[in-house]
Backbone of each chain as ProteinMPNN parsed JSONL, in Angstrom:
{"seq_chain_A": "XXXXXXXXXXXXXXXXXXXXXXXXXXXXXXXXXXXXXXXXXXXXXXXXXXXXXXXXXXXXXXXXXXXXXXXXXXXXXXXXXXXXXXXXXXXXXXXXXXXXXXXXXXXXXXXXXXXXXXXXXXXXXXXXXXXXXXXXXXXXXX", "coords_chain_A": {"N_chain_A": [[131.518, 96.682, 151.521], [131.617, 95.759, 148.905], [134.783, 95.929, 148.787], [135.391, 94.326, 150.893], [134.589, 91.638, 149.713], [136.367, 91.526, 147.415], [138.374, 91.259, 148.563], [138.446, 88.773, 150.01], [138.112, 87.389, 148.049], [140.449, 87.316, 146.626], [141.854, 86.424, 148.475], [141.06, 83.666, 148.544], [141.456, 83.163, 145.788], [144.126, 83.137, 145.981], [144.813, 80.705, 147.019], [144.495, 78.755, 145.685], [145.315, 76.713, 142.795], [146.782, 76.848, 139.252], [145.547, 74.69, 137.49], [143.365, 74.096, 138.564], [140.063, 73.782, 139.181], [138.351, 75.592, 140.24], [139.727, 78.274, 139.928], [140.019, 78.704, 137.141], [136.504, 78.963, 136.432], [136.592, 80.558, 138.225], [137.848, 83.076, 137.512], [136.781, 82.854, 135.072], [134.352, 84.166, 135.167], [134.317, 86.664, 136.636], [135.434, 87.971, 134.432], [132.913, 88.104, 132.929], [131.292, 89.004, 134.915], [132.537, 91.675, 134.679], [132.545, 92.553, 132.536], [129.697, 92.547, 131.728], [128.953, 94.07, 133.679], [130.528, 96.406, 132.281], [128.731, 97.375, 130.24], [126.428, 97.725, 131.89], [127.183, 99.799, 133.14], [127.81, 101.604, 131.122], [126.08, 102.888, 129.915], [124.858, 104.926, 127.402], [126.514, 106.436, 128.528], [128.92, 106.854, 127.334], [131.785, 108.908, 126.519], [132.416, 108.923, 123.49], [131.343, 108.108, 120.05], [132.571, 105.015, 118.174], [133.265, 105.199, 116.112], [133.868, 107.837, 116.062], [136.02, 107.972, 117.523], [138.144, 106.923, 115.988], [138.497, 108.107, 114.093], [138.545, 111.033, 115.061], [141.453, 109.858, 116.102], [143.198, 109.275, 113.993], [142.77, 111.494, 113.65], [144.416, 113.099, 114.807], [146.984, 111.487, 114.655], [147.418, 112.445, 112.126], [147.986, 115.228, 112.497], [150.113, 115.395, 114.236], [151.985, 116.733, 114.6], [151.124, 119.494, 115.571], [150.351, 119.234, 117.783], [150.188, 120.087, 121.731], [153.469, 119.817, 123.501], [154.41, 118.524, 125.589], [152.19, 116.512, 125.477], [153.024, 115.289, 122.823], [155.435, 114.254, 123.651], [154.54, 112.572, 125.854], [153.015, 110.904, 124.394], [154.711, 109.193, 122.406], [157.038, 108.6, 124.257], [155.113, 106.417, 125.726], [154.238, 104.666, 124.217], [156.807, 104.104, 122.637], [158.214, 102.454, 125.021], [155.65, 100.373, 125.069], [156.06, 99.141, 122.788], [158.662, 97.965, 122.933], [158.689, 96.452, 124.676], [156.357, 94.403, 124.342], [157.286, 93.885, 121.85], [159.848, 92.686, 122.623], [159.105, 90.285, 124.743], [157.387, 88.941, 122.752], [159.521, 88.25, 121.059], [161.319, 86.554, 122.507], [159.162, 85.285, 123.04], [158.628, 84.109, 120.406], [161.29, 82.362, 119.848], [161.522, 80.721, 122.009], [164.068, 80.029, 123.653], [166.165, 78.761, 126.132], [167.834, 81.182, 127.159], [166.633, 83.204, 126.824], [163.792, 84.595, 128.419], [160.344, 84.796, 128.662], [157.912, 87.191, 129.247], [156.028, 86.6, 130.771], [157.204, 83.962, 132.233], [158.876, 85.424, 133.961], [156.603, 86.425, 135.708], [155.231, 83.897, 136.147], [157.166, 82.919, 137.9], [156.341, 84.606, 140.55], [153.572, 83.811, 140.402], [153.526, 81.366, 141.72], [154.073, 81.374, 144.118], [151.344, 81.712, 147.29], [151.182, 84.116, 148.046], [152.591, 85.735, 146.114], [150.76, 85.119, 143.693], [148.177, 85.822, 145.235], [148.572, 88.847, 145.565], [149.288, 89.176, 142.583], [146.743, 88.838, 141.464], [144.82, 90.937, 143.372], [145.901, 92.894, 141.883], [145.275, 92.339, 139.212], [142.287, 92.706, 139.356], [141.643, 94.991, 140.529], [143.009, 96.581, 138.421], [141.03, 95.74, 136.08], [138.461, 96.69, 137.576], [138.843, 99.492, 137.273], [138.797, 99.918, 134.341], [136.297, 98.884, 133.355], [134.883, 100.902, 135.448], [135.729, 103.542, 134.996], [136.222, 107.014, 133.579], [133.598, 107.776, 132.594], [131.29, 109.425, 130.826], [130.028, 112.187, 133.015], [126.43, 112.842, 133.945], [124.915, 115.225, 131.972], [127.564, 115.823, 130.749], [128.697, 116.235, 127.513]], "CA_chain_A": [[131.018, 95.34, 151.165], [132.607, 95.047, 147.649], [136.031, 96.015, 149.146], [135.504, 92.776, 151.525], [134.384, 90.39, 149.238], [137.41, 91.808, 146.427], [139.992, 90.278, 149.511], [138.204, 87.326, 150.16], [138.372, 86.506, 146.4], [141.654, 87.348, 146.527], [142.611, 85.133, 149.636], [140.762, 82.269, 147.807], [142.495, 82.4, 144.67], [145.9, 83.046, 146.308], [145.061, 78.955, 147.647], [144.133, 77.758, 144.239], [146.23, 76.609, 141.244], [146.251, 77.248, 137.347], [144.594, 73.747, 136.896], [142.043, 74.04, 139.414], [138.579, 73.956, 137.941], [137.361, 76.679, 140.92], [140.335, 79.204, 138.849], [138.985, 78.936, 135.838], [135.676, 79.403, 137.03], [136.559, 82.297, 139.197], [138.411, 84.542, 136.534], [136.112, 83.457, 133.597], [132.801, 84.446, 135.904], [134.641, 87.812, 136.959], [135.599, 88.571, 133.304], [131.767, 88.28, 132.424], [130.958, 90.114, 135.599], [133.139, 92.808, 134.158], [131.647, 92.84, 130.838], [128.13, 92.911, 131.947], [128.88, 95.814, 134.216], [130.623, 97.785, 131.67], [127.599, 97.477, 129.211], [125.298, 98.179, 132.096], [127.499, 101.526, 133.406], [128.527, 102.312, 130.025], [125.039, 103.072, 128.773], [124.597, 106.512, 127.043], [128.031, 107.234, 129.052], [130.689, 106.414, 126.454], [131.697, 110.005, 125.731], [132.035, 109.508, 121.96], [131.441, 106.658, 119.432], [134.269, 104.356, 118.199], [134.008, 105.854, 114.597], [134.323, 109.19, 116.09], [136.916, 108.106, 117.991], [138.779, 106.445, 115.31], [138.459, 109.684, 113.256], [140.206, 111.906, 115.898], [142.862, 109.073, 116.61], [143.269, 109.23, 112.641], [143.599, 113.037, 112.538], [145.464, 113.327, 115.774], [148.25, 111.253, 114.289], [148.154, 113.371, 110.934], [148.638, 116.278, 112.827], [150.967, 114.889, 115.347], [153.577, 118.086, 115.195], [150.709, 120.799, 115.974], [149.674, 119.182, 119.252], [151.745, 120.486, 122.489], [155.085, 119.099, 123.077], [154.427, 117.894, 126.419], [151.26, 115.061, 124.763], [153.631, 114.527, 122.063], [156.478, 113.586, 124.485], [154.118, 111.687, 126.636], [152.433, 109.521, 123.845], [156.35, 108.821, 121.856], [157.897, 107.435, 125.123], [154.278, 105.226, 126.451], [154.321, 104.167, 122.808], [158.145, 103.53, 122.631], [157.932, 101.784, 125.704], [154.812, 98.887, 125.097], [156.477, 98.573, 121.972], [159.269, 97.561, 123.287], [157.788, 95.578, 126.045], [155.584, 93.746, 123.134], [158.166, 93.161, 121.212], [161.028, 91.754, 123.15], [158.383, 89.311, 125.024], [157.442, 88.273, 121.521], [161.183, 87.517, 120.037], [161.765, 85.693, 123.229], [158.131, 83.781, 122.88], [159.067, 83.214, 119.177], [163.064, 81.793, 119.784], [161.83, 79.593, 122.88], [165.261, 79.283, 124.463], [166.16, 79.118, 127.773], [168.333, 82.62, 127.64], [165.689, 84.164, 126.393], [162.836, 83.907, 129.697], [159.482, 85.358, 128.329], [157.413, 87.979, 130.762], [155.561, 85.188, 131.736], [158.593, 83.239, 132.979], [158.96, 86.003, 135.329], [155.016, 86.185, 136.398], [154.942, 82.482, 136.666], [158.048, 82.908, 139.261], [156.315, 85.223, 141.2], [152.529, 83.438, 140.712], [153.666, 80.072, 141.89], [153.643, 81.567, 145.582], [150.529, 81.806, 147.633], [151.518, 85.952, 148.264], [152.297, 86.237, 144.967], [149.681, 84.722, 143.287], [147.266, 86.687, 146.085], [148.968, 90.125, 145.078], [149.245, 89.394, 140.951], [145.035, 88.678, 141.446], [144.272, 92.151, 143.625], [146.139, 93.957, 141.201], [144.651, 92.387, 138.35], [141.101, 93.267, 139.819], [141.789, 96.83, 140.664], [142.446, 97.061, 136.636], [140.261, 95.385, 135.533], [137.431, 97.51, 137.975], [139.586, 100.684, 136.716], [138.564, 99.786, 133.216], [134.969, 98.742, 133.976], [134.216, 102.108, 135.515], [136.49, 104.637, 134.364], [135.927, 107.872, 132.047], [132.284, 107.82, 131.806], [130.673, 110.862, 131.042], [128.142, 112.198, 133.407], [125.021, 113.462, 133.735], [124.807, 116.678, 130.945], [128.333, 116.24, 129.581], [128.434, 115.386, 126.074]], "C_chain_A": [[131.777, 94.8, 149.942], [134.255, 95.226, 147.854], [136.504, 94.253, 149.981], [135.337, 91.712, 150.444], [135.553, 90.534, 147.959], [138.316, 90.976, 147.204], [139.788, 89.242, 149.71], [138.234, 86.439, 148.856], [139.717, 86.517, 146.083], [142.385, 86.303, 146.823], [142.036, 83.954, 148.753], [141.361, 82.684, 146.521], [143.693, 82.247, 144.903], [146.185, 81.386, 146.468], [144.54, 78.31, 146.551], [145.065, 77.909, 143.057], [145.885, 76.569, 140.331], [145.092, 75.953, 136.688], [143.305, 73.663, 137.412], [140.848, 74.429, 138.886], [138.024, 75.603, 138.616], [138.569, 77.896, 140.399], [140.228, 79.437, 137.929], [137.894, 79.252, 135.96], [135.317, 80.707, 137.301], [136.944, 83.53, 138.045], [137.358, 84.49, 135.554], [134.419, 84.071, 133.955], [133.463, 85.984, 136.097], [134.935, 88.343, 135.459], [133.933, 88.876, 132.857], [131.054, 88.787, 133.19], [131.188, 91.517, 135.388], [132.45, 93.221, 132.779], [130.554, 93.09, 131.019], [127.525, 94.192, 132.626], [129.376, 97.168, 133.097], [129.504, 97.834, 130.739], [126.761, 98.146, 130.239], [126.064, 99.763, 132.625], [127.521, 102.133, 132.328], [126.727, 103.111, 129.282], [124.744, 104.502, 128.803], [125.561, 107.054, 127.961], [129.093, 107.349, 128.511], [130.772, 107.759, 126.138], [131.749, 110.043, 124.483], [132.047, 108.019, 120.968], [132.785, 106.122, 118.916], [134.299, 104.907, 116.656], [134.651, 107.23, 114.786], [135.934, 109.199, 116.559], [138.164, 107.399, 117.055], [139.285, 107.724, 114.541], [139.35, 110.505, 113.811], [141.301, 111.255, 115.898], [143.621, 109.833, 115.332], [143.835, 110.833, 112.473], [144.601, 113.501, 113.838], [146.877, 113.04, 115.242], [148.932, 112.39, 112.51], [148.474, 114.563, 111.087], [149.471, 116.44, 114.06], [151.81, 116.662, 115.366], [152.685, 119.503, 115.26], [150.108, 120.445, 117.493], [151.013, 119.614, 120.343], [152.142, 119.455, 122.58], [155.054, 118.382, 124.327], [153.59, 116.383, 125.992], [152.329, 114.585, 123.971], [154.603, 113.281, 122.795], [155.777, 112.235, 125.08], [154.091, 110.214, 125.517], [154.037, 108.675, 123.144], [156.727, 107.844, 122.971], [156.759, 106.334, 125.458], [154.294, 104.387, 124.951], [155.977, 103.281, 122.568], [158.641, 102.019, 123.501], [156.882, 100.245, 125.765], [155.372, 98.687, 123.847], [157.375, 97.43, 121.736], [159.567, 96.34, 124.209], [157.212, 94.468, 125.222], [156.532, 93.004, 122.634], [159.151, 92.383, 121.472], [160.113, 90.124, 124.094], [158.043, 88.564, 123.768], [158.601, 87.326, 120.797], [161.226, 86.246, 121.067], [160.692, 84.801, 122.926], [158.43, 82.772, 121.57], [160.055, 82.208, 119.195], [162.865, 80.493, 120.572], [163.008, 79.042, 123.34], [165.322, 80.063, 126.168], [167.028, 80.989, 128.415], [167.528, 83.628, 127.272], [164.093, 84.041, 127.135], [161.971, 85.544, 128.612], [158.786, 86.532, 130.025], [156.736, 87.224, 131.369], [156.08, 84.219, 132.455], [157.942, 83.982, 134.103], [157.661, 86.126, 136.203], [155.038, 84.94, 137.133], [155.61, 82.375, 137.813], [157.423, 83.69, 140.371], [154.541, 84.523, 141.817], [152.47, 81.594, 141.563], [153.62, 80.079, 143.42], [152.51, 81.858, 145.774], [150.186, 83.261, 147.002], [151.093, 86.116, 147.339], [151.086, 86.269, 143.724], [148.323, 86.061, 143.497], [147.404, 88.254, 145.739], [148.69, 90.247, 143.47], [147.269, 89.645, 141.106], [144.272, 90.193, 141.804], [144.463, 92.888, 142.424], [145.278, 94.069, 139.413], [142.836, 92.846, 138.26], [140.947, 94.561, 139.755], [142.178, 97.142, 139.034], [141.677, 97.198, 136.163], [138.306, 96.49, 136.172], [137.736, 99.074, 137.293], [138.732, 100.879, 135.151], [137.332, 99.896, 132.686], [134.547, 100.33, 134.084], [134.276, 103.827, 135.912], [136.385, 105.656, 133.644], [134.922, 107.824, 131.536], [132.207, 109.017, 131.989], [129.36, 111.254, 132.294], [127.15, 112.498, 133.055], [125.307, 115.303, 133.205], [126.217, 116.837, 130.513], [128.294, 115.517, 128.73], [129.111, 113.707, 126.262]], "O_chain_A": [[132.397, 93.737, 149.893], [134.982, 94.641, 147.051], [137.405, 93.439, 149.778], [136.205, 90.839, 150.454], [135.677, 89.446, 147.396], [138.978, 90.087, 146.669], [140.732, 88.453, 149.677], [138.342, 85.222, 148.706], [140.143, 85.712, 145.255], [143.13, 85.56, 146.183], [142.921, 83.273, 148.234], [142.258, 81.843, 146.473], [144.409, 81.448, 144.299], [147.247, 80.82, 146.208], [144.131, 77.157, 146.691], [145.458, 78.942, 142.515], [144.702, 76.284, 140.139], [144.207, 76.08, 135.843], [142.315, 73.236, 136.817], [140.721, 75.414, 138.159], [137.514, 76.511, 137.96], [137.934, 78.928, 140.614], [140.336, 80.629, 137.639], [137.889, 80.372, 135.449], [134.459, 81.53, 136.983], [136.378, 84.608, 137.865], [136.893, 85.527, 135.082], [133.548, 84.327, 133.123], [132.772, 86.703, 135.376], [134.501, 89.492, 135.37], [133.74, 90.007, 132.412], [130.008, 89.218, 132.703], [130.42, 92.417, 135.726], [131.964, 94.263, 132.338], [130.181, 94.078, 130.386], [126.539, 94.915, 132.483], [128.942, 98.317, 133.012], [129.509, 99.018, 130.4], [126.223, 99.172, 129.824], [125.423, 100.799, 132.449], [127.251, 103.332, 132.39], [126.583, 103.736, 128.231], [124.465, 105.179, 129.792], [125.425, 108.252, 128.209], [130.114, 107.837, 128.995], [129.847, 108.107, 125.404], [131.238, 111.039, 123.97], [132.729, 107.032, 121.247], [133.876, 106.64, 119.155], [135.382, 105.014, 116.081], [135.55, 107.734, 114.113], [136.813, 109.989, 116.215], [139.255, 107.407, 117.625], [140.443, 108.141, 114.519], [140.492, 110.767, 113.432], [142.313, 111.927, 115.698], [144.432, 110.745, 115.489], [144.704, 111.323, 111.752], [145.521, 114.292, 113.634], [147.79, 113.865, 115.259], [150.006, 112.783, 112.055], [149.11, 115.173, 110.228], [149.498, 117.45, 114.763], [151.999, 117.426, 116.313], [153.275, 120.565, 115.06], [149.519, 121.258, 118.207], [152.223, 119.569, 120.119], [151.714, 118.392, 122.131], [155.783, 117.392, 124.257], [154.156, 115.297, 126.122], [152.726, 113.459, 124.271], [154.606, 112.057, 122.66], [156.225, 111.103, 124.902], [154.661, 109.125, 125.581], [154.301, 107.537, 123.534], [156.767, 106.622, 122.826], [157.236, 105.2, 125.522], [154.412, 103.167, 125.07], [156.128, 102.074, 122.379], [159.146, 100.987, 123.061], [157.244, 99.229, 126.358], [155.081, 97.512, 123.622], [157.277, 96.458, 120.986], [160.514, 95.56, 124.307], [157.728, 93.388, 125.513], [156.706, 91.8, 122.824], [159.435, 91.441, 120.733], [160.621, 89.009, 123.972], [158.48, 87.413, 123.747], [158.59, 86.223, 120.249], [161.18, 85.094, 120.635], [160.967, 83.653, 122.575], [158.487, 81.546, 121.471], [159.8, 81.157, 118.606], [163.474, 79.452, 120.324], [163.144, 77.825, 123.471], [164.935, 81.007, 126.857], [166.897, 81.646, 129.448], [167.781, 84.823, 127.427], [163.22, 83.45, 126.5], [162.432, 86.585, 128.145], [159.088, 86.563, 131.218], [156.826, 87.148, 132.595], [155.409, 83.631, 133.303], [157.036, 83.651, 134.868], [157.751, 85.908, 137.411], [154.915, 84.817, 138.352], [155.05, 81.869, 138.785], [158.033, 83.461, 141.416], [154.164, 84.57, 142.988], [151.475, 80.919, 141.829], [153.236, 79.086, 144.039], [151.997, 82.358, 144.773], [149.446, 83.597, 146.077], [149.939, 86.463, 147.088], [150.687, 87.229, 143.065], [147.768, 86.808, 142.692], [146.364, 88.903, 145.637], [148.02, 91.179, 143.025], [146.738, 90.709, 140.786], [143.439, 90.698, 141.051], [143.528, 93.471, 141.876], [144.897, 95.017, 138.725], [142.286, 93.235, 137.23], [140.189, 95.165, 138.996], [141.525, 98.026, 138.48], [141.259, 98.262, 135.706], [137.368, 96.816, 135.444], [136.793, 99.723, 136.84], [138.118, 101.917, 134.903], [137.06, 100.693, 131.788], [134.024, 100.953, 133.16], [133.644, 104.705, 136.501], [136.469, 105.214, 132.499], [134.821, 107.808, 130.309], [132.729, 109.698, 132.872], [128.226, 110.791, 132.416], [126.834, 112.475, 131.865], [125.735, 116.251, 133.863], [126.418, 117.877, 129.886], [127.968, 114.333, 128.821], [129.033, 112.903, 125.334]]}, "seq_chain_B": "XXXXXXXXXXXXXXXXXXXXXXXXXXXXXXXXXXXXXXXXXXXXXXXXXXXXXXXXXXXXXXXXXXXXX", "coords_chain_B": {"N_chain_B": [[165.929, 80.523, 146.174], [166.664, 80.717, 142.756], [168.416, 82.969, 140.108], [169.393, 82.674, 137.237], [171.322, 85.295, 135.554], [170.466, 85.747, 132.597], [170.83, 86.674, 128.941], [168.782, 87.448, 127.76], [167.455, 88.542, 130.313], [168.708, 90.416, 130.902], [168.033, 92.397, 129.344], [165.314, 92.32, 129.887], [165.631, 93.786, 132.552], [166.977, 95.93, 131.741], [164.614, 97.323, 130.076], [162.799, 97.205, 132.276], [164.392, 99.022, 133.738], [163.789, 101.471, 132.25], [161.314, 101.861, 132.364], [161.14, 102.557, 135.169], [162.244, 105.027, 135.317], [161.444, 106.95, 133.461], [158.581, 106.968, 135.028], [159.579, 108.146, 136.986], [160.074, 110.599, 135.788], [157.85, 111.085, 135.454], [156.258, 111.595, 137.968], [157.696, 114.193, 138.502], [157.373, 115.817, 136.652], [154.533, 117.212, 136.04], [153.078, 118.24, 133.79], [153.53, 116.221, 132.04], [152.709, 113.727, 133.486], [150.358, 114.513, 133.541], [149.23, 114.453, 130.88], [149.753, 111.487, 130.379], [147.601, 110.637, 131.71], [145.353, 111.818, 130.381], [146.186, 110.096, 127.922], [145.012, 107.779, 129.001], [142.539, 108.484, 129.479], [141.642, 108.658, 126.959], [141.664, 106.432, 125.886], [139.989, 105.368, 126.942], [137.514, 105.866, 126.315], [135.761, 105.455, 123.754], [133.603, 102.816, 123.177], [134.778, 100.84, 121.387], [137.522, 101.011, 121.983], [137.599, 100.671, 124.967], [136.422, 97.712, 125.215], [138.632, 96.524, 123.671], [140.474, 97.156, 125.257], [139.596, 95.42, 127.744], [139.575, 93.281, 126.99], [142.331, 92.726, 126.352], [142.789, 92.531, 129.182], [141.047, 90.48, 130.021], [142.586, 88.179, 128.809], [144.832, 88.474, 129.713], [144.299, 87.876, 132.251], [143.306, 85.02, 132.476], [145.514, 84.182, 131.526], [148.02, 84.19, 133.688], [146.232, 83.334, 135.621], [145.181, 80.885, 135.154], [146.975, 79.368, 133.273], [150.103, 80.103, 133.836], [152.208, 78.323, 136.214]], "CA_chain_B": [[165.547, 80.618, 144.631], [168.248, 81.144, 141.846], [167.702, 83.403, 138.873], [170.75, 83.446, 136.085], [171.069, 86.754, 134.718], [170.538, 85.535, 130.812], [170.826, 87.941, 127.741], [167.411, 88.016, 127.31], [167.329, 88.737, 131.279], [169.627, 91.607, 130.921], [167.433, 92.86, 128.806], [164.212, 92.652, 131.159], [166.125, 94.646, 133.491], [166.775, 97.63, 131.296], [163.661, 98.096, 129.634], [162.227, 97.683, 133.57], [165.051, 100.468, 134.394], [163.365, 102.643, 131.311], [159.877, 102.146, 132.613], [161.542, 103.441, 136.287], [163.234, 106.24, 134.935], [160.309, 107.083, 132.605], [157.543, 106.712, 136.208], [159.793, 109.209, 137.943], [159.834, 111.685, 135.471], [156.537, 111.661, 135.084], [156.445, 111.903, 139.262], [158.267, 115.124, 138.461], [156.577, 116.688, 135.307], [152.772, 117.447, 136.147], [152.069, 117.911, 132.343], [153.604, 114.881, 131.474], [151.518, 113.341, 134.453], [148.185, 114.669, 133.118], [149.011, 113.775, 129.376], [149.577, 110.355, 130.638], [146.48, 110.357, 132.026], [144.303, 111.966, 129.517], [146.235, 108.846, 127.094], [144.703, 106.163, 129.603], [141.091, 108.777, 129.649], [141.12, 108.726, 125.737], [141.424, 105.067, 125.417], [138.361, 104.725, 127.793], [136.548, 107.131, 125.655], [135.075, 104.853, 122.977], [132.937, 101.805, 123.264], [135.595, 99.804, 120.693], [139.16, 100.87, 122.904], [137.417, 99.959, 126.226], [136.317, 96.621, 125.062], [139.638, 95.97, 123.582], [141.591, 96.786, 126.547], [139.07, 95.035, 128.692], [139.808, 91.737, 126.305], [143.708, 92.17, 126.988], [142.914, 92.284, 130.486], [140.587, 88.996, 130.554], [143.276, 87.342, 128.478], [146.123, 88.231, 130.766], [144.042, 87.364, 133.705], [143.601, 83.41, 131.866], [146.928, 83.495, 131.435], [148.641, 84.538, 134.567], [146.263, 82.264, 136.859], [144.866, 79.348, 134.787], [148.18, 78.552, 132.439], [150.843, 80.125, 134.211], [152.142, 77.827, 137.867]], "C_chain_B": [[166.698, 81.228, 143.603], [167.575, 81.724, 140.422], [168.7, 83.739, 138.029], [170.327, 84.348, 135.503], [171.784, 85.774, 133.023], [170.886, 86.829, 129.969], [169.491, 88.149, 127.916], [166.717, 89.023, 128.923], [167.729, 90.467, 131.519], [168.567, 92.622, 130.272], [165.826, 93.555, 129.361], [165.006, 93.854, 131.831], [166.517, 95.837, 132.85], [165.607, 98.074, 130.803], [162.802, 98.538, 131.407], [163.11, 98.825, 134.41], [164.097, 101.735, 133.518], [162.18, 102.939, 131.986], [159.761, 103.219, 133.887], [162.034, 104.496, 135.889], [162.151, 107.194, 134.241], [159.317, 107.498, 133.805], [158.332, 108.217, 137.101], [160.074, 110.396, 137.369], [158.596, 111.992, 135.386], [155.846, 112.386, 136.645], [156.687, 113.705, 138.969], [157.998, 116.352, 137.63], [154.903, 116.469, 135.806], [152.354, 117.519, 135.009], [152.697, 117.216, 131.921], [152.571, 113.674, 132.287], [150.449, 113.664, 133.413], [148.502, 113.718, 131.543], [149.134, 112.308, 129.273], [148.589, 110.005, 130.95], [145.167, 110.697, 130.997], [144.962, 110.945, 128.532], [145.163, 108.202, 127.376], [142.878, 107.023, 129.158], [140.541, 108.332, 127.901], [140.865, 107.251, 125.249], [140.315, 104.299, 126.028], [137.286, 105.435, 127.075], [135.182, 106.336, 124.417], [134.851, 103.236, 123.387], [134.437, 100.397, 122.91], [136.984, 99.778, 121.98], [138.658, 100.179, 124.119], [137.618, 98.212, 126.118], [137.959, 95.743, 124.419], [140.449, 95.806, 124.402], [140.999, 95.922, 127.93], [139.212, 93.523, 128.059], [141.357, 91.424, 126.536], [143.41, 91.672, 128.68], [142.333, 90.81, 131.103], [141.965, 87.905, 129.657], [144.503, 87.48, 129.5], [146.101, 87.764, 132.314], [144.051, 85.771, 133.369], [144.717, 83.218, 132.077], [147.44, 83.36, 132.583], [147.679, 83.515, 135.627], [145.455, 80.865, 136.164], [146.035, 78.837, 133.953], [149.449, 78.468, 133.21], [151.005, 79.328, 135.853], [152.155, 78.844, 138.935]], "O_chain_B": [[167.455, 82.161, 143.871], [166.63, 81.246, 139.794], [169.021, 84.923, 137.928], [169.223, 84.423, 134.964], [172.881, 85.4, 132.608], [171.19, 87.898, 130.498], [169.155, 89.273, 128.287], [165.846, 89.89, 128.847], [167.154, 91.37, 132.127], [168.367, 93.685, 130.859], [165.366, 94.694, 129.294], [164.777, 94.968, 131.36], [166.365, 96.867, 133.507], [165.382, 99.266, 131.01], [162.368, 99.643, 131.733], [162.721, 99.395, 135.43], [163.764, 102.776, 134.085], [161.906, 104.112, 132.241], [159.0, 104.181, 133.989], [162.391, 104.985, 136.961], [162.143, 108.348, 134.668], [159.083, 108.697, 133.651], [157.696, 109.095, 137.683], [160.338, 111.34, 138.114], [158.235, 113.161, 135.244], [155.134, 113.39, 136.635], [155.749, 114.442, 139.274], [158.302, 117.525, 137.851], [154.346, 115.371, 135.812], [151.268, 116.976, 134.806], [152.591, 117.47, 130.721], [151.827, 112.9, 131.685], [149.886, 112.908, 132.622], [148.067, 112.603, 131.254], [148.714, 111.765, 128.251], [148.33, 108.869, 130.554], [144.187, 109.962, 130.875], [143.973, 110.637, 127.867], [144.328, 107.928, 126.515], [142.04, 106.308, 128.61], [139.445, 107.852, 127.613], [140.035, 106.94, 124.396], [139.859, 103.175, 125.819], [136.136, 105.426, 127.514], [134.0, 106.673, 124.346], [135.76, 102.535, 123.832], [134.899, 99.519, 123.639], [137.312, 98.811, 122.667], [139.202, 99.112, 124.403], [138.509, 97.544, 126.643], [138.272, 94.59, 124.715], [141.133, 94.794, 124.558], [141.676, 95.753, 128.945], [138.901, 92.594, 128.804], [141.758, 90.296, 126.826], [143.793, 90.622, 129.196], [142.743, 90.169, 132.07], [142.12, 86.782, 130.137], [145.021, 86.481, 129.999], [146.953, 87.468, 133.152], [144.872, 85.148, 134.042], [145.119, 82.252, 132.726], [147.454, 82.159, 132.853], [148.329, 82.888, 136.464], [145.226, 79.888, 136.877], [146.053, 77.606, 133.952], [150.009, 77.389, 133.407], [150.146, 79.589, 136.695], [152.109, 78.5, 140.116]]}, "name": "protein", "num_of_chains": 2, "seq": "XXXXXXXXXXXXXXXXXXXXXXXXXXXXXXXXXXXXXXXXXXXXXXXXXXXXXXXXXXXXXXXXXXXXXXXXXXXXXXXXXXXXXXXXXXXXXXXXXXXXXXXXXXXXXXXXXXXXXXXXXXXXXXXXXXXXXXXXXXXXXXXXXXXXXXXXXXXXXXXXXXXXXXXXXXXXXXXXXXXXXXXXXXXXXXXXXXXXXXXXXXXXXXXXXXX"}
């Protein structure tokens, strides 16, 4: 049932454009569908609070060279990587010239088709549900 | 459809070679796999990271179908 009605929201936004009132609508009703669900899954499921989790982040990075070498590796390059990603979309947003096409350029080229549009939307869904109701703890773990 | 390869273009296209190159080692490494994955588990872990990455995600959904054509 929610698999069907995910494609049919799909197919209807693929036929609607950025100005269209029923696109605005649709994403800012699904963002607050999303939010309302993760509050109501999330409850007494978050495995650990955000101070705690600030705390580990905090001592994770001060003891960056005793964790294994495989995490290290991992987090260095996904780190290296959105940095990079971040930042060069940025210079280009800052400079505003035409040799310099933002990541949104390239989105926009790809959202301006029905398809594409219809594809950027699933995928952004399937995140966004990913995110929603992802990494809860269950029932009796901490 | 016509797409000049710019500088800044050139540029797209290698960091999107790094990300490929990067995706298929990880294909290839199982504990680089998992530690990628326990990243994405740890950032779901607390109340604050969720909600932040669940605020990129409503902003990039605005963007991509109410600003962008």
């Amino acid at each position: 049932m929610l698999t069907v009605a995910a494609i049919a929201l799909c197919v209807g936004q693929a036929g609607l454009t950025r100005d269209s009132p029923g696109a605005r609508w649709s994403v800012a009703l699904l963002v607050g569908v999303a939010l309302v669900t993760a509050i109501v899954l999330g409850r007494g499921r978050q495995r650990r609070s955000s101070g705690a989790w600030i705390a580990l982040s905090a001592d994770w990075i001060q003891h960056w060279r005793t964790q294994p070498r495989s995490l290290r590796t991992v987090v260095i390059v996904w780190t290296a990587l959105v940095v990079a990603v971040v930042g060069w979309d940025l210079v280009n947003f800052i400079v505003q010239s035409h040799a310099l096409p933002t990541l949104s350029y390239f989105i926009g080229r790809v959202s301006r088709y029905q398809v594409g549009r219809g594809v950027l939307f699933a995928l952004w869904l399937v995140i966004g549900a990913y995110l929603v109701a992802a990494g809860r703890a269950t029932q009796g773990e901490p | 459809m016509t797409l000049a390869i710019v500088v800044g273009s050139t540029v797209w296209l290698i960091l999107l070679a790094a990300i490929a190159a990067w995706s298929a080692v990880l294909a290839r490494h199982r504990e680089l796999w998992l530690g990628s994955r326990l990243i994405v588990r740890w950032l779901l872990s607390s109340w604050m990271s969720r909600i932040v990455l669940l605020a990129f995600w409503a902003i990039a959904g605005w963007h991509i179908f109410c600003q962008r054509p």
